[in-house]
C-alpha positions as a printed NumPy array, in Angstrom:
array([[184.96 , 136.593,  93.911],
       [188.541, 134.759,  94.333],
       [187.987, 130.951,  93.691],
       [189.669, 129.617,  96.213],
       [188.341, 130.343,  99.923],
       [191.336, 129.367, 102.986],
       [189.443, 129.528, 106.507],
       [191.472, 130.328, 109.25 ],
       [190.011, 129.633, 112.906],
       [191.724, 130.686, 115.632],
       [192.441, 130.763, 119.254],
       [195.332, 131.816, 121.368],
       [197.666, 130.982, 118.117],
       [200.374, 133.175, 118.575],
       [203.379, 131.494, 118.639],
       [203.056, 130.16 , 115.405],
       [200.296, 132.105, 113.777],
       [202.826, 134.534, 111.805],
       [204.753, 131.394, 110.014],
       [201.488, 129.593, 108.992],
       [200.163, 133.067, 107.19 ],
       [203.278, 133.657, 105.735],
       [202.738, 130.037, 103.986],
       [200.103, 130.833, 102.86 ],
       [200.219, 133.879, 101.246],
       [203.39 , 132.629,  99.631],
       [201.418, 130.353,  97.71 ],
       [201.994, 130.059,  93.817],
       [198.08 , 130.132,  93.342],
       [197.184, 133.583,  93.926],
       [193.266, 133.606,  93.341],
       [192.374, 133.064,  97.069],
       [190.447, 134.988, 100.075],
       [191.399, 134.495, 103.194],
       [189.575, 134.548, 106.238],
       [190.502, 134.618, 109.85 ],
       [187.984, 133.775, 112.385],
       [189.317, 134.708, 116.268],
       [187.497, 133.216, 118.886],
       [188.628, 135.796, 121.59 ],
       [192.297, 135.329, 122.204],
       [194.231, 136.673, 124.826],
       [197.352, 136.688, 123.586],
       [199.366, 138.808, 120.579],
       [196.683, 136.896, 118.082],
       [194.697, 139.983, 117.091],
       [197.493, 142.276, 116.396],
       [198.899, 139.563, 114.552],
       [196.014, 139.253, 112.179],
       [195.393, 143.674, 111.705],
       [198.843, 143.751, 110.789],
       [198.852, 141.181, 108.061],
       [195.062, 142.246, 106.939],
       [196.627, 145.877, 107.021],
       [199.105, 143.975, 104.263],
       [196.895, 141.996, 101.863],
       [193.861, 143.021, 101.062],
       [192.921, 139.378, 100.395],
       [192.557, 139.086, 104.121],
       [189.557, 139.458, 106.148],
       [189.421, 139.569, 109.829],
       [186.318, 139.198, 112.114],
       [186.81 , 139.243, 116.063],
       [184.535, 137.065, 118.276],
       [184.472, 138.957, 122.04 ],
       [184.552, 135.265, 123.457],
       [185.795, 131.602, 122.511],
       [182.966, 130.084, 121.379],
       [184.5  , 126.96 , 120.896],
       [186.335, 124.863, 117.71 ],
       [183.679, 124.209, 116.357],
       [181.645, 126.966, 116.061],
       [184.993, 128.645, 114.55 ],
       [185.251, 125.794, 112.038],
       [181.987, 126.42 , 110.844],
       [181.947, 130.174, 111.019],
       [184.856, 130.558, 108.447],
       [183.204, 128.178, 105.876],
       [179.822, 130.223, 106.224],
       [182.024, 133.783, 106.064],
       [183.32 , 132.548, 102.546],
       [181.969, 131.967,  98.704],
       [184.873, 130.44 ,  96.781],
       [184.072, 127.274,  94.556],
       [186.64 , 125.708,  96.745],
       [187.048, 125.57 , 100.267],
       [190.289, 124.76 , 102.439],
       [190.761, 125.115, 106.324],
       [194.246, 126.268, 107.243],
       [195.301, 125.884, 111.118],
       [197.297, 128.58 , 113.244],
       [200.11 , 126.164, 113.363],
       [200.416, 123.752, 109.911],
       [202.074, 124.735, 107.052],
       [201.641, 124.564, 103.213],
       [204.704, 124.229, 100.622],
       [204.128, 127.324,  97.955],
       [202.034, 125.02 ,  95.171],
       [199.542, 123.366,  97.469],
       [196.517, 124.924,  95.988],
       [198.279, 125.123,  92.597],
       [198.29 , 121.332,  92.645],
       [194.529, 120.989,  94.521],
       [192.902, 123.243,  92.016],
       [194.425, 121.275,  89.406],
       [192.942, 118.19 ,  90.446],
       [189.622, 119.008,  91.474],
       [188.835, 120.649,  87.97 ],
       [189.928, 117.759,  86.112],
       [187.974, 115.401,  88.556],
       [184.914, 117.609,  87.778],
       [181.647, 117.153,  89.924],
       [182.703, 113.449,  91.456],
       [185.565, 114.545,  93.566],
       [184.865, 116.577,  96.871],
       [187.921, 116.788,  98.179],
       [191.604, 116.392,  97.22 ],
       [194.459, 116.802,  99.623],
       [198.671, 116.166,  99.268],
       [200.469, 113.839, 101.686],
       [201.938, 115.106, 104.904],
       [205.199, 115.422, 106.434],
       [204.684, 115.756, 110.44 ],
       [207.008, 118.876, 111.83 ],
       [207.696, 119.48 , 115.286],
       [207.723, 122.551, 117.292],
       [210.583, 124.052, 115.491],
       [209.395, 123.031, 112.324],
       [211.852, 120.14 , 111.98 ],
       [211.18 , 116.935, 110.046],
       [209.558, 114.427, 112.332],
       [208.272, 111.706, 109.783],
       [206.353, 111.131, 106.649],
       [202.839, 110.217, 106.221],
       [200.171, 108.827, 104.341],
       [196.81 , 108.882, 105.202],
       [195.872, 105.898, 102.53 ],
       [192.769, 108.432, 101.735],
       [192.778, 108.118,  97.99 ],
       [188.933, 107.192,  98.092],
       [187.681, 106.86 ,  94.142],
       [184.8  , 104.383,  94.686],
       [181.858, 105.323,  92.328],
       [178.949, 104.365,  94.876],
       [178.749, 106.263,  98.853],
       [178.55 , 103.062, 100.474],
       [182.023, 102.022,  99.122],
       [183.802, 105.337, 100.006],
       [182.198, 104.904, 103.048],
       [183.579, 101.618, 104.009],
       [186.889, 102.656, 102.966],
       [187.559, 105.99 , 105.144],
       [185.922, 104.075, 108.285],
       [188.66 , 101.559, 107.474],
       [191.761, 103.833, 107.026],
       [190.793, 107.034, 108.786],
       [193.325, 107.844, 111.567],
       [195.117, 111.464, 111.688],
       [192.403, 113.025, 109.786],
       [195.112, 115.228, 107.926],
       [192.429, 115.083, 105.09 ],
       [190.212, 117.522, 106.616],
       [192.78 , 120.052, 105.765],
       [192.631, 119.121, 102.074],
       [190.275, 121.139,  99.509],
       [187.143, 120.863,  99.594],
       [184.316, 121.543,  96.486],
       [181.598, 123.886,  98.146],
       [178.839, 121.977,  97.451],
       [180.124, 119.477,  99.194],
       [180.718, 122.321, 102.118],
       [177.444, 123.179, 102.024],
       [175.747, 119.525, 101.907],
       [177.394, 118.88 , 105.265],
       [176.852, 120.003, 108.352],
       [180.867, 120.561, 108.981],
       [182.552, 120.146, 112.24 ],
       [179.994, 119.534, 115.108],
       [179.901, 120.327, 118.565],
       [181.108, 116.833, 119.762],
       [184.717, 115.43 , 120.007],
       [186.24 , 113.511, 117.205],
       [183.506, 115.516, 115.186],
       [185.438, 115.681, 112.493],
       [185.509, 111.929, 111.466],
       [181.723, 112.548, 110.938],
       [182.546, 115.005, 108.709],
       [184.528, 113.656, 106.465],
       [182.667, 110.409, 106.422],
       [179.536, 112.722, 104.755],
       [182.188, 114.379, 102.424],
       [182.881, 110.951, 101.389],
       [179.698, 109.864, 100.991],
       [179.16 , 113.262,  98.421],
       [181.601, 112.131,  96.495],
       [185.715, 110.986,  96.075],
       [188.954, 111.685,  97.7  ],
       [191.837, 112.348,  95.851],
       [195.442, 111.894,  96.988],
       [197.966, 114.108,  95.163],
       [201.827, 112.249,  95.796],
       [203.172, 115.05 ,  96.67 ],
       [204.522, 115.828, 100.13 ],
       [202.736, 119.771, 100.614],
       [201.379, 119.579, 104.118],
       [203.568, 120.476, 106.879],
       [201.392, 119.227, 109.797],
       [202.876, 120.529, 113.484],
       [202.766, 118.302, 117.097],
       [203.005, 120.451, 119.516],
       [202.221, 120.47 , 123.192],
       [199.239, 122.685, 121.993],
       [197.562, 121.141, 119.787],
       [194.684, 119.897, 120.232],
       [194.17 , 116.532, 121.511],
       [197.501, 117.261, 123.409],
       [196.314, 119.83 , 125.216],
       [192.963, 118.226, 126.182],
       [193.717, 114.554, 127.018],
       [190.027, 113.394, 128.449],
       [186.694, 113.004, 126.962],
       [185.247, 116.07 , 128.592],
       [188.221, 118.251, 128.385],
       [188.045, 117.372, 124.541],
       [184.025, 118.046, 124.723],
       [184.858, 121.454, 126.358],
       [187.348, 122.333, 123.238],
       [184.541, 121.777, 120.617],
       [182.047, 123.615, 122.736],
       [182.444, 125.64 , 125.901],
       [180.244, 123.839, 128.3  ],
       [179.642, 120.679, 127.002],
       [182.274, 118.941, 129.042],
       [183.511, 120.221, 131.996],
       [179.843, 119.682, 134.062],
       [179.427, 116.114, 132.536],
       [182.76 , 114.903, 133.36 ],
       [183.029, 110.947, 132.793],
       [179.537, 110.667, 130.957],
       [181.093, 112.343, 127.505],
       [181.228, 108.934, 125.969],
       [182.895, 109.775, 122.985],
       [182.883, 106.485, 120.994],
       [178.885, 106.096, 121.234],
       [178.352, 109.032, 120.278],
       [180.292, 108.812, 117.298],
       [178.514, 105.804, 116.332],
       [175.033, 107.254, 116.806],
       [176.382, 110.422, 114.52 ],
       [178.025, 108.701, 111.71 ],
       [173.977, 106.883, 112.241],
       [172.392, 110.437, 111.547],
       [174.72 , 111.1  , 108.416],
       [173.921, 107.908, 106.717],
       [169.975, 109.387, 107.207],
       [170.784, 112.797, 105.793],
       [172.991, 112.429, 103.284],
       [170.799, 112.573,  99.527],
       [170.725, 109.114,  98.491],
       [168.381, 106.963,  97.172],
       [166.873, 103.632,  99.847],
       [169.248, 101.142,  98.21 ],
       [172.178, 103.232,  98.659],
       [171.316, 104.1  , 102.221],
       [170.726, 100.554, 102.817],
       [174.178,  99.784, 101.995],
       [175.686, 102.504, 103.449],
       [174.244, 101.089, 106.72 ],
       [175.143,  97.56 , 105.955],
       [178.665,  98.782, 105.107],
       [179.056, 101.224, 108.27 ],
       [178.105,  98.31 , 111.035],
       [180.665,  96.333, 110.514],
       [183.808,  98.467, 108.986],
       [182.47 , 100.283, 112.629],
       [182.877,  97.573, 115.131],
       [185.929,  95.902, 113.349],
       [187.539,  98.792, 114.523],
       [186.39 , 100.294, 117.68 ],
       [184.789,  97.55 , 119.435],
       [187.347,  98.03 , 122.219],
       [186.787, 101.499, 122.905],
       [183.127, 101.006, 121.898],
       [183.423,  98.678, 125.086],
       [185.253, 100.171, 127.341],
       [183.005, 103.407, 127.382],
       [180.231, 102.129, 129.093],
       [182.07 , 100.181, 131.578],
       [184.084, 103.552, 132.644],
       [187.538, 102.482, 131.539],
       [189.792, 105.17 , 130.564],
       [190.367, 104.458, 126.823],
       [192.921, 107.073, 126.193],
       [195.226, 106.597, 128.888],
       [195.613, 103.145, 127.523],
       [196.431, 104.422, 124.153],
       [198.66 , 106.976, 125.977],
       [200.678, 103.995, 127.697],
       [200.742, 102.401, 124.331],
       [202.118, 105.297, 122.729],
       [199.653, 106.072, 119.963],
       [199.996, 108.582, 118.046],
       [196.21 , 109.396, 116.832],
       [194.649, 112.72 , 117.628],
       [191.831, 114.802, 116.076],
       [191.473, 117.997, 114.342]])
């Protein structure tokens, strides 16, 4: 059993699918299994991923006959693995060749605390030119939930963190990506509360804006509900109201996480306001129908989602 575990979920990533494998099999780290997850593309995907299976027999390649959305492909290639240590890998980011080299590193000398460690990122563009650098301010080494908690609902923007890696236990105490957009700030707001986030300062992550990606390509509420779940979106049009329902999830972590009363006390008293210090404009504008997005559109924000 390799100790590292790379999921790859995928749909329709064929323009850039080859590059992003190549990075990571180039990696100096070699104990790894990779999995690709394929939600039913129609493009070259497949015979990209039976040719480089056909390669390394460290890759494993499972076809779903339809998309069944993100995040049932999210999910699916953390279930499909066993490795001690988890990372998802994208169809269109990249990795410089000692990214795990340096993640395993730090998680085993962090021991049991740290859940999840992950390198700064340099944003690339379609041609995998240089855009910018950046920092996610993610280095979360609080000893109680409550103040990790407070911290990531604070800083959390890009979300490049997700990408880091993760300990499995951690994997396996949360309930991953869900099936609503933005899920992944839910996510990692229960990997925080299992334990820290480590920085490494190193630039490793190559993270691609595209027209494609993801928020890019699905600029509304429900077209973003319809990308984490086929269905969810498209017949509920301007009732996906994606701000309250993060609230009420980030709610239902705080309830599940295993914590004793005090600590989930605080965690509550911490989430409330680090919450509404930060969102109370969109948490507004939701109910009274206003178009959130476009606004940050005209404003020319840059934050996105997995």
């Amino acid at each position: 059993m390799a100790s590292v575990s790379i999921g790859i979920p995928v749909y329709n990533g064929a323009q850039f699918l080859a590059t992003s494998l190549e990075s990571l099999l180039a990696q100096t780290y070699e104990d790894i299994e990779f999995f690709i997850s394929d939600n039913g593309s129609t493009d070259g995907t497949e015979e990209i991923c039976r040719e480089y299976a056909a390669r390394d027999a460290r890759i494993r390649y499972m076809r779903a006959e339809t998309n069944n959305g993100a995040s049932w492909n999210y999910r699916n290639v953390a279930h499909q693995t066993a490795g001690r240590y988890f990372k998802w890998a994208t169809h269109d980011d990249l990795l410089a060749p000692t990214y795990i080299e340096r993640c395993v590193e730090a998680l085993e000398r962090g021991d049991e605390r740290v859940a999840l460690v992950y390198p700064r990122t340099i944003i690339i563009d379609e041609s995998g030119a240089h855009v910018r650098e950046y920092i996610d301010n993610l280095d979360i080494r609080d000893r109680t939930p409550h103040e990790r908690l407070g911290r990531l609902i604070r800083n959390i923007i890009m979300s490049n963190a997700s990408f880091g890696l993760i300990r499995r236990s951690a994997i396996e105490r949360s309930r991953l990506l869900d099936t609503f957009p933005s899920a992944d700030y839910v996510m990692m707001a229960e990997f925080a509360m299992l334990g820290e986030f480590w920085e490494i300062p190193e630039f490793l992550f190559y993270r691609r804006e595209h027209p494609g990606m993801s928020r890019a390509a699905h600029r509304t509420p429900a077209e973003a509900a319809e990308w984490f779940k086929p269905g969810s979106g498209v017949s509920r049009g301007k009732e996906v109201n994606e701000s309250w329902r993060l609230f009420v999830e980030h709610l239902r972590s705080i309830g599940s996480m295993p914590m004793g009363r005090v600590e989930r006390a605080r965690c509550y008293g911490t989430f409330f306001p680090a919450w509404f210090r930060r969102h109370w404009r969109r948490t507004l504008a939701e109910p009274l129908g206003l178009d959130y997005y476009s606004s940050l559109r005209r404003r020319g924000s840059s934050a996105r989602m997995t």
